[in-house]
Legacy VTK file of the C-alpha trace (Angstrom):
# vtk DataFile Version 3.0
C-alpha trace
ASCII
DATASET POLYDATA
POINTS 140 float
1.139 11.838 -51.997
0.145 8.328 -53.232
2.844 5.629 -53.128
2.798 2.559 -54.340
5.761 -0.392 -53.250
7.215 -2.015 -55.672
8.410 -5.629 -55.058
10.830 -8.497 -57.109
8.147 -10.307 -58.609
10.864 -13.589 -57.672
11.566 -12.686 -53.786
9.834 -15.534 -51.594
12.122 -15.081 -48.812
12.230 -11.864 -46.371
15.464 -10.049 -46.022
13.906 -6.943 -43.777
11.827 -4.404 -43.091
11.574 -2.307 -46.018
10.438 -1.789 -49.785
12.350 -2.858 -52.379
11.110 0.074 -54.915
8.450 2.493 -54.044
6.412 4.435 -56.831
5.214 7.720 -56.264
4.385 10.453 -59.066
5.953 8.728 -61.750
9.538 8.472 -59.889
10.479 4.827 -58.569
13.212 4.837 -55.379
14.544 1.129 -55.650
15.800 0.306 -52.057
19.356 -0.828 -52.286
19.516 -3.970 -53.293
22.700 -6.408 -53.025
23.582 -9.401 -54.245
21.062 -11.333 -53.292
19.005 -14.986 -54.979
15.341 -13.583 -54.365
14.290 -17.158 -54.381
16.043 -18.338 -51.506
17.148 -14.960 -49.898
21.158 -16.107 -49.674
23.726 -14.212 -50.851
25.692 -15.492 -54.123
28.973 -16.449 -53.313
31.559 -14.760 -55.469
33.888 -12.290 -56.930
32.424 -8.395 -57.123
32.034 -9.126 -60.566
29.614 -11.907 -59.719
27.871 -10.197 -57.008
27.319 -6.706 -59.223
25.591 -8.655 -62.008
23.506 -10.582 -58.911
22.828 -6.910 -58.248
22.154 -5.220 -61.088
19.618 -8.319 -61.942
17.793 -7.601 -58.936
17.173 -4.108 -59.958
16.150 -4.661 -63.748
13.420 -7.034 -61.976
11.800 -4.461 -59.775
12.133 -1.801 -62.779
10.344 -4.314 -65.247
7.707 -4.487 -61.889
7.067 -1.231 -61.648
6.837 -1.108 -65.634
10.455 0.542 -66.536
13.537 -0.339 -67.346
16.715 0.327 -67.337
16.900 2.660 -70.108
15.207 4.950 -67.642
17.255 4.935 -64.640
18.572 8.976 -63.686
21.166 8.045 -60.779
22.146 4.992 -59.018
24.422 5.070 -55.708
27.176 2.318 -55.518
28.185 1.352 -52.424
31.813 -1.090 -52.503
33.380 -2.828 -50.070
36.550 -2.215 -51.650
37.319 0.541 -53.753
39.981 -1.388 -55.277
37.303 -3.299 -57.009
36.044 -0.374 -58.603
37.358 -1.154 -62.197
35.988 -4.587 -61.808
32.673 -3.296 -60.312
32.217 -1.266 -63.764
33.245 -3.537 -66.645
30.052 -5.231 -65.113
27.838 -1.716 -64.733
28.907 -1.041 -68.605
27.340 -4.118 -69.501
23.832 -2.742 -67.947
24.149 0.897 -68.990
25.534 0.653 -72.516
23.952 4.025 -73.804
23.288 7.039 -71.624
24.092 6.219 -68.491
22.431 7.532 -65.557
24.206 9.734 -62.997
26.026 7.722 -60.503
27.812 8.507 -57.340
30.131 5.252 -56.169
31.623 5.085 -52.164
33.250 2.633 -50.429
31.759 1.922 -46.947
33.347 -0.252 -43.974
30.832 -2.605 -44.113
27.516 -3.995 -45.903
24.580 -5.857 -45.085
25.638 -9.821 -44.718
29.234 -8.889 -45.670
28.749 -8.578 -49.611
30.962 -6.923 -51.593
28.411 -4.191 -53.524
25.107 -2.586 -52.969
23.145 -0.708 -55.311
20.415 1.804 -54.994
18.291 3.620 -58.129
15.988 6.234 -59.097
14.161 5.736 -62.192
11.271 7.435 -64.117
8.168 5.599 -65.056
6.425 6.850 -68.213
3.019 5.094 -67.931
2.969 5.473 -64.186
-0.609 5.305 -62.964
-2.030 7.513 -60.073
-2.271 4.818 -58.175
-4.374 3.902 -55.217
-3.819 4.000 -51.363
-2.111 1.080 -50.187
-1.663 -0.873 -53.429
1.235 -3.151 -54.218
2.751 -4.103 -57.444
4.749 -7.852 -58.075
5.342 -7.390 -61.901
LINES 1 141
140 0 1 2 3 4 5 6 7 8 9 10 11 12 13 14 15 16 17 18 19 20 21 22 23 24 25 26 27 28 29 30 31 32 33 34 35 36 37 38 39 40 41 42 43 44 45 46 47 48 49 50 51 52 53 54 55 56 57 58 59 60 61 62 63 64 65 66 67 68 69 70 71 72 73 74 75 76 77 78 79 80 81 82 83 84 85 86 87 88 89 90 91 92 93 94 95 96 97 98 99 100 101 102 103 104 105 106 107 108 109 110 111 112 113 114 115 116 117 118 119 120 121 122 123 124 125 126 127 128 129 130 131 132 133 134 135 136 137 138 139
């Protein structure tokens, strides 16, 4: 099956070896994405409140890449640091999936990538996806 990676039409710096969405029959997998600025690859500093919008951000920009959007997300995966945070984690997710939310399954792990407080990963349907063609890349 064709596949097609999907990349943050604003990430300059590298932050490993992966995709951060990949495309394939009309289904985008968005890697899980924390709170990272694309632009400079650090994390933002800040509460989980603060670091789940960083998140969330990240993800609407590979979605608009692949041409989606949120509206169009079936299930994420929330990983916390904290599960304490939870209620804090989801005033912030409410503000993203106002109508219809997708599925979503939330855990708390021991420990994330660079220490941050949240990860987030996404599957999403793409309407207009194209067949598209081996080895191509999309930036938005």
């Amino acid at each position: 099956m064709p596949k097609i990676e999907i990349k943050d039409p604003e990430k300059s710096a590298s932050t490993g070896a992966y995709s951060a969405g990949v495309l394939a029959d009309g289904w985008l997998y968005v890697s899980g994405q924390g709170p990272l600025d694309m632009k400079t690859g650090q994390v933002v500093e800040g509460d989980i409140k603060v670091q789940t919008r960083r998140v969330l951000e990240n993800i609407k920009a590979i979605l608009e890449a692949a041409g989606t959007d949120l509206r169009h997300v079936l299930k994420t995966t929330v990983f916390l640091k904290d599960m304490n945070e939870f209620g804090l984690m989801n005033e912030v997710y409410g503000e993203f999936f106002k109508e219809d939310p997708p599925a979503r399954s939330t855990v708390e792990v021991a420990r994330l990538p660079r220490d941050v407080r949240v990860e987030i990963e996404a599957i999403a349907w793409v309407p207009e996806a194209s067949s598209p063609k081996k080895g191509e890349t999309r930036c938005g």
